[in-house]
C-alpha positions in Angstrom: -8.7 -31.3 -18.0 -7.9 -27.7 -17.7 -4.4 -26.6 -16.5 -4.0 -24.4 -12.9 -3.6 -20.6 -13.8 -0.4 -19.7 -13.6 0.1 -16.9 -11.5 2.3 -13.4 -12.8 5.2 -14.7 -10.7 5.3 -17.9 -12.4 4.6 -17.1 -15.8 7.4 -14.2 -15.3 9.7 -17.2 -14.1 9.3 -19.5 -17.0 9.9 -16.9 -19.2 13.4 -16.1 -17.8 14.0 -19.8 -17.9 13.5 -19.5 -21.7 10.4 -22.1 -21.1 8.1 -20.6 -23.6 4.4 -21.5 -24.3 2.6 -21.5 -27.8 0.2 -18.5 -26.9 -0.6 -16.5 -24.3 -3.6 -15.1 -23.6 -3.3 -11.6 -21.1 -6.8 -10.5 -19.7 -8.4 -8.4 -17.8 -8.8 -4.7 -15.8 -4.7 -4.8 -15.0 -2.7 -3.2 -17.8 0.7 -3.5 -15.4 0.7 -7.1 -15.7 0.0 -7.7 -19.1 2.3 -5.2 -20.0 5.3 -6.8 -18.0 4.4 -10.3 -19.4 4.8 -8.8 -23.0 7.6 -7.0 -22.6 9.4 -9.6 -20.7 8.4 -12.1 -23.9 9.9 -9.1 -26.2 13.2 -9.3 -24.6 13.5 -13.1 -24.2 11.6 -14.8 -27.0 14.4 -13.5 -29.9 17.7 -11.9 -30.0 18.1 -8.3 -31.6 19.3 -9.6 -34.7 16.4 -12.0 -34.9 13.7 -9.4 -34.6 13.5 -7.8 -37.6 12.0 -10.9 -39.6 10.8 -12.7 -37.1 8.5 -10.4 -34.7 5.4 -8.8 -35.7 3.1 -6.5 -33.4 0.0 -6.2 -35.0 -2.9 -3.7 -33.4 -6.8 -5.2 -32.9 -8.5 -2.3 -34.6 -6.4 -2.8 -38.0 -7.0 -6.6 -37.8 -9.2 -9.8 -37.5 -8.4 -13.3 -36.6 -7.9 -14.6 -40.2 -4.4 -12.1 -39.9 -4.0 -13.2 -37.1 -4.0 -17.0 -38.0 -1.7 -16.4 -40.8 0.8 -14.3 -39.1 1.1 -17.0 -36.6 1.2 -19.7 -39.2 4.3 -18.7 -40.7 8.2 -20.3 -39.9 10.8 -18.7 -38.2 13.9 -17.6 -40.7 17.2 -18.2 -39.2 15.5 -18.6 -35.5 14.0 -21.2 -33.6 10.9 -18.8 -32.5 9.0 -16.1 -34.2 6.9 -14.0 -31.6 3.5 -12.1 -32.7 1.9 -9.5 -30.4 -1.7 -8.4 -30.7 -2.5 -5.5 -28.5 -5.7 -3.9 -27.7 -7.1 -7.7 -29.0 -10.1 -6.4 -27.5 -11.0 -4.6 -30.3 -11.0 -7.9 -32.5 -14.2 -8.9 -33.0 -14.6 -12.0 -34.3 -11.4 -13.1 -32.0 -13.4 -16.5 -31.2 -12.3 -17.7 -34.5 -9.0 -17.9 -33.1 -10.0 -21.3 -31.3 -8.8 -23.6 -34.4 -5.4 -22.1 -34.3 -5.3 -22.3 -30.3 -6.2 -25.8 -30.4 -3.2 -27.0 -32.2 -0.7 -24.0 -31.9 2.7 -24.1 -34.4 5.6 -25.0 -31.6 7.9 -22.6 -33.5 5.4 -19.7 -32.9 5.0 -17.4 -29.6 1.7 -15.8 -30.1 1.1 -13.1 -27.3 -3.1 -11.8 -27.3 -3.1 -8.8 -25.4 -7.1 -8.3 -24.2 -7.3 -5.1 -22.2 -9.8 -4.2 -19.8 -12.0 -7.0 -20.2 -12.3 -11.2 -19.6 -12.8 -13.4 -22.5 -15.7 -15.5 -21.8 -14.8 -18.4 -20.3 -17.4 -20.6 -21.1 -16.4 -20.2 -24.7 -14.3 -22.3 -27.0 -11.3 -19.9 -27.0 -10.8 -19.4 -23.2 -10.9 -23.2 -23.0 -8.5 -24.3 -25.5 -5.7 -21.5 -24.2 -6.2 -22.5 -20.9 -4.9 -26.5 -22.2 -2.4 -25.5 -25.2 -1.2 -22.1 -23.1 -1.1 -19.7 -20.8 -4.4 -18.1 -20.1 -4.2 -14.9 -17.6 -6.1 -12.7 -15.7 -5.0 -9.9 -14.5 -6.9 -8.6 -11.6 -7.3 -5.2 -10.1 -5.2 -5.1 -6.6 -7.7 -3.9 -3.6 -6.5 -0.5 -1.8 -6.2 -3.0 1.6 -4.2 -5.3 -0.4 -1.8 -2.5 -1.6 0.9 -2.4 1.0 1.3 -6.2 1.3 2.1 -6.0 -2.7 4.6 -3.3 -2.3 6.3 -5.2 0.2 6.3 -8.1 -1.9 7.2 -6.2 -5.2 10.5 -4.7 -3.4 11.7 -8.1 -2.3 11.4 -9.7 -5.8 14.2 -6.9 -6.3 16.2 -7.5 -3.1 14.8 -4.7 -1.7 13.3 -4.1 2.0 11.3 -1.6 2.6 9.7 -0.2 6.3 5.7 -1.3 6.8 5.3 2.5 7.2 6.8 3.6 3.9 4.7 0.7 2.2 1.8 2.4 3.7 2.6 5.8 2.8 3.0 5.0 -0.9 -0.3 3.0 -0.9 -2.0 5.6 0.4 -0.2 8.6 -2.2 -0.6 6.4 -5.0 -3.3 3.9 -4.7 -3.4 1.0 -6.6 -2.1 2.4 -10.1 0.4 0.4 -10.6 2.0 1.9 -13.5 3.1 5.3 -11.2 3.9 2.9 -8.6 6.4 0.9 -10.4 8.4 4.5 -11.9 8.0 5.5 -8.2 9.6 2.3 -6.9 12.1 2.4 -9.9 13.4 6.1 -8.8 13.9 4.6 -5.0 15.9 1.7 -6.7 18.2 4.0 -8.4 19.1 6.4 -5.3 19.9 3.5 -3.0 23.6 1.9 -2.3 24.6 -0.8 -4.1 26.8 -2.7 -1.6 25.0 -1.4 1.5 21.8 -3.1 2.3 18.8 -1.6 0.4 15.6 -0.7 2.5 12.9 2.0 1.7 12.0 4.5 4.8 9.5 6.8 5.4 12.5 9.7 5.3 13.5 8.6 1.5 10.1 8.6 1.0 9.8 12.2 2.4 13.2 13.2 0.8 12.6 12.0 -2.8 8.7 11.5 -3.9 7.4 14.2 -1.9 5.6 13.0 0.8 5.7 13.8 4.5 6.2 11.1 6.7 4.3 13.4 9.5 1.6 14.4 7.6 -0.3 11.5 5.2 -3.1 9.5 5.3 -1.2 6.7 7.4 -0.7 9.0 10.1 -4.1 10.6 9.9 -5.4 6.9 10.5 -3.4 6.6 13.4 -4.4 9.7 14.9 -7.9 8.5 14.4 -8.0 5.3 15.6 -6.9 6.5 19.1 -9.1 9.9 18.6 -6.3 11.8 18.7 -7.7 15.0 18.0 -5.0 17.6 18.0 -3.0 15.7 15.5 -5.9 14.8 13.2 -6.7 18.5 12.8 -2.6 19.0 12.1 -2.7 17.0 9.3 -6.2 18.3 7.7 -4.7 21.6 7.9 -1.7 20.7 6.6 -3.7 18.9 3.9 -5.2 22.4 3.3 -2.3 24.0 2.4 -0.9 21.1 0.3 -4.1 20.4 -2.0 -2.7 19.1 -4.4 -0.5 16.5 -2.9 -3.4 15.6 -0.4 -6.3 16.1 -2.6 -9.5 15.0 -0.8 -10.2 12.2 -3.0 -7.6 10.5 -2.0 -7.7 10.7 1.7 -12.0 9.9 1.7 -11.5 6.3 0.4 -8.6 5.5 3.3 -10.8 6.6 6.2 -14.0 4.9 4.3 -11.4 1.5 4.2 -10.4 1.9 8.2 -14.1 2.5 9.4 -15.5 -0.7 6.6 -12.7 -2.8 8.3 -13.7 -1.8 11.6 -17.3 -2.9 11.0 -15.6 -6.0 10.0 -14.0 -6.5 13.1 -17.8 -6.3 14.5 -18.8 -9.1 12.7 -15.7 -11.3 13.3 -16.0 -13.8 16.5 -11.9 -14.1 16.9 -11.4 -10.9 17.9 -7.4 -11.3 18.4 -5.0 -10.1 16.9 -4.4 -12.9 14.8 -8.0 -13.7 14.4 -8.3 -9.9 13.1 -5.0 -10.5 10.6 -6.8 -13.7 9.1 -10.5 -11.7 8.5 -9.0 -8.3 7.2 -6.2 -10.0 5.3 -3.8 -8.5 6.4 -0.1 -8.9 6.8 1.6 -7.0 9.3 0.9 -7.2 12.8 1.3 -3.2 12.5 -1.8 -2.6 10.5 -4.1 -4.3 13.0 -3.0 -2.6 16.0 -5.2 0.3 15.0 -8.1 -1.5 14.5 -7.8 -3.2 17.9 -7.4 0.5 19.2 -10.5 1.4 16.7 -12.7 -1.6 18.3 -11.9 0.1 21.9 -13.1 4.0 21.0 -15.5 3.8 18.6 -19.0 1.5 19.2 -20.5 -0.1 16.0 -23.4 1.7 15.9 -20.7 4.7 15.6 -18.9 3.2 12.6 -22.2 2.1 10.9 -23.2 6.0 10.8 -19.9 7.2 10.2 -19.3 5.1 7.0 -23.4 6.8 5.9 -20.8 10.1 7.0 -18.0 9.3 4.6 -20.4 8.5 1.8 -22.0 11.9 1.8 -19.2 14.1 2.3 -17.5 12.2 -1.1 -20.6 13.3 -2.8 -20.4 17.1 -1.8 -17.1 16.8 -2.7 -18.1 16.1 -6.3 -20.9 19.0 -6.0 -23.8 16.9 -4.9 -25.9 19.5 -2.0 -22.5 21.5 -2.1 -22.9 25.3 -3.4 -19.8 26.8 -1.3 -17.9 24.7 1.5 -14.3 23.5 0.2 -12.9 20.3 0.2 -10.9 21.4 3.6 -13.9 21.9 5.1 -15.6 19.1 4.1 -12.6 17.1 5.6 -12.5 19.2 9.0 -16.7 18.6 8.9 -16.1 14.9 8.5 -13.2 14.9 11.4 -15.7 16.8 13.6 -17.7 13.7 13.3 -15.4 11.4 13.6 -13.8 12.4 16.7 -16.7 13.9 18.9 
C-alpha cells in the first residue's frame, strides 16, 4: 500500500531531524519547493568535510539512468551517507529505468531526483515504487487567492507576524513567484528587531520594498467593492504615473479574481460570513468583508458582464483591437465600467 504524501512542511521537518529517506523524488510546476528540499538535504545529509567524496550533483542532460544507478550504488568513504543530486531529471529520458534501483534503494545512499516543471506519470512503475521506498513530491503551483494565507503562514514558520493588509499588498505586487517572494520576505527579516516582537506592516512594506500602502491593488479592491469612485480613479492615476511598479498586468488579474469570487458568492446558498470564508477559502475574516459589501452593489448579472469586461480589456492590453489607447486608459475604461 502506498504511503500518504508527505507535505513540504513535513518533509522539511524530518530532514532537520536528520531522519533521511533513500530517495526523493521532487516534482512538478513549483521550482521554490524543490529547491528548498534540496538545499536543505545539501546542508544536512553530510558535513563540509564529508562532501568532497561523498556528494555528487549530476545534471539530466549529460546523463541517463544507468549513471545514475551507479552513482547511487556506490559506499560512503569515511561517512555514514553519500548524497546524489540530479537536477533538471526531466531531461533524462529513459528515467523509468530507474524503478529497479527505487525498489530496493542502498540505505547508505540519499538520492535526490530533481524533475522540474512536469509530474512523473503516476501510473508508472517509477512513481509507484518512490512513493513506498521514499519520498515522492509534488510541488504545486499556489493560486493568486491562496497567496496571502501562504505568506501569513510562511512568516510564522520564522516567528514572524505580519498585518493581513501587508500579506495582501505583497500578494498582490508579487503574485505567486515565490522565488522574489522569499528574497522580499528575507530583506523584511533582516531590518526587523531582534528582541522586540517582529511583525510586517503595510508602512515597512511602503518604507523598504517600494510599495504604497495607499495606492495598490488591495486598496483599489476596497475602493471597488463599496464603488468608491473618487478613490478608484486616485489610485488608477497614480498607477499612471508609476507604470512600472503598477504595470497593468498585474492589477487585471486581481480585479478578474474579486469579480470571479463574487460570482461565487452567487452560487453559494450560505451566504454568511462564514459560509462565504468556507466557499472562497479564505482565511481572514478581512478578505470577505469586501465581498459581502460586493454582493450588496453589484447584481450578478453585473459581475457576469463585467468579468466578459476584464477579459477584453487584458486582450487590448496585449494589442488585440488596440491601435492607440494606453494601458491607463484601458484601466480608467474598465473602472468606467465597473463603477457606473
Amino acid at each position: 500500500m502506498a504511503k500518504k504524501e508527505n507535505t513540504f512542511e513535513e518533509i522539511c521537518r524530518d530532514i532537520v531531524a536528520k531522519k533521511f529517506q533513500p530517495v526523493y523524488i521532487l516534482m512538478g510546476e513549483e521550482p521554490f519547493f524543490m529547491d528548498k528540499i534540496t538545499d536543505l538535504l545539501i546542508e544536512n545529509v553530510l558535513s563540509e568535510s564529508e562532501r568532497d567524496f561523498n556528494q555528487m550533483i549530476m545534471y539530466g542532460a549529460d546523463t541517463d539512468a544507468a549513471m545514475i544507478i551507479n552513482a547511487a550504488r556506490r559506499f560512503p568513504m569515511m561517512s555514514e551517507y553519500q548524497l546524489v543530486v540530479v537536477r533538471e531529471a526531466q531531461l533524462v529520458r529513459d528515467i523509468e529505468l530507474l524503478t529497479n534501483y527505487v525498489k530496493n534503494p542502498l540505505k547508505s545512499t540519499v538520492l535526490v531526483v530533481n524533475y522540474k516543471y512536469k509530474n512523473l506519470d503516476r501510473r508508472k512503475s517509477l512513481a509507484a515504487a518512490t512513493e513506498k521506498t521514499g519520498v515522492l513530491f509534488e510541488a504545486k503551483k499556489i493560486p493568486d487567492y491562496k497567496m496571502p494565507g501562504f505568506i501569513v503562514s510562511f512568516m510564522q514558520q520564522r516567528s514572524i507576524g505580519i498585518d493581513p493588509k501587508a500579506a495582501q499588498m505583497l500578494s498582490d505586487f508579487l503574485g505567486n513567484d515565490l522565488s522574489r517572494l522569499s528574497k522580499e520576505l528575507d530583506k523584511l527579516a533582516l531590518i526587523l528587531p531582534e528582541k522586540a516582537p517582529k511583525r510586517v506592516t503595510p508602512e515597512l512594506i511602503e518604507q523598504n520594498i517600494g510599495i504604497s500602502k495607499e495606492y495598490n491593488n488591495f486598496e483599489l479592491i476596497k475602493a471597488i467593492a463599496v464603488k468608491d469612485v473618487l478613490k478608484a480613479n486616485r489610485i488608477a492615476q497614480y498607477f499612471e504615473k508609476n507604470p512600472k511598479s503598477n504595470p497593468i498586468q498585474m492589477t487585471l488579474p486581481v480585479i478578474f479574481n474579486y469579480f470571479s469570487n463574487l460570482l461565487i458568492c452567487y452560487y453559494t446558498k450560505d451566504r454568511s460570513e462564514t459560509g462565504l470564508m468556507t466557499a472562497l477559502g479564505l482565511r481572514g475574516t478581512f478578505q470577505v468583508k469586501d465581498y459581502m459589501t460586493g454582493l450588496r452593489n453589484y447584481p450578478a448579472m453585473k459581475v457576469f458582464n463585467l468579468i466578459s469586461d476584464i477579459r477584453t480589456t487584458d486582450a487590448r492590453s496585449k494589442g488585440v483591437d488596440n491601435s492607440s489607447a494606453s494601458d491607463a486608459d484601458l484601466l480608467k475604461e474598465l473602472l468606467y465600467k465597473i463603477l457606473h
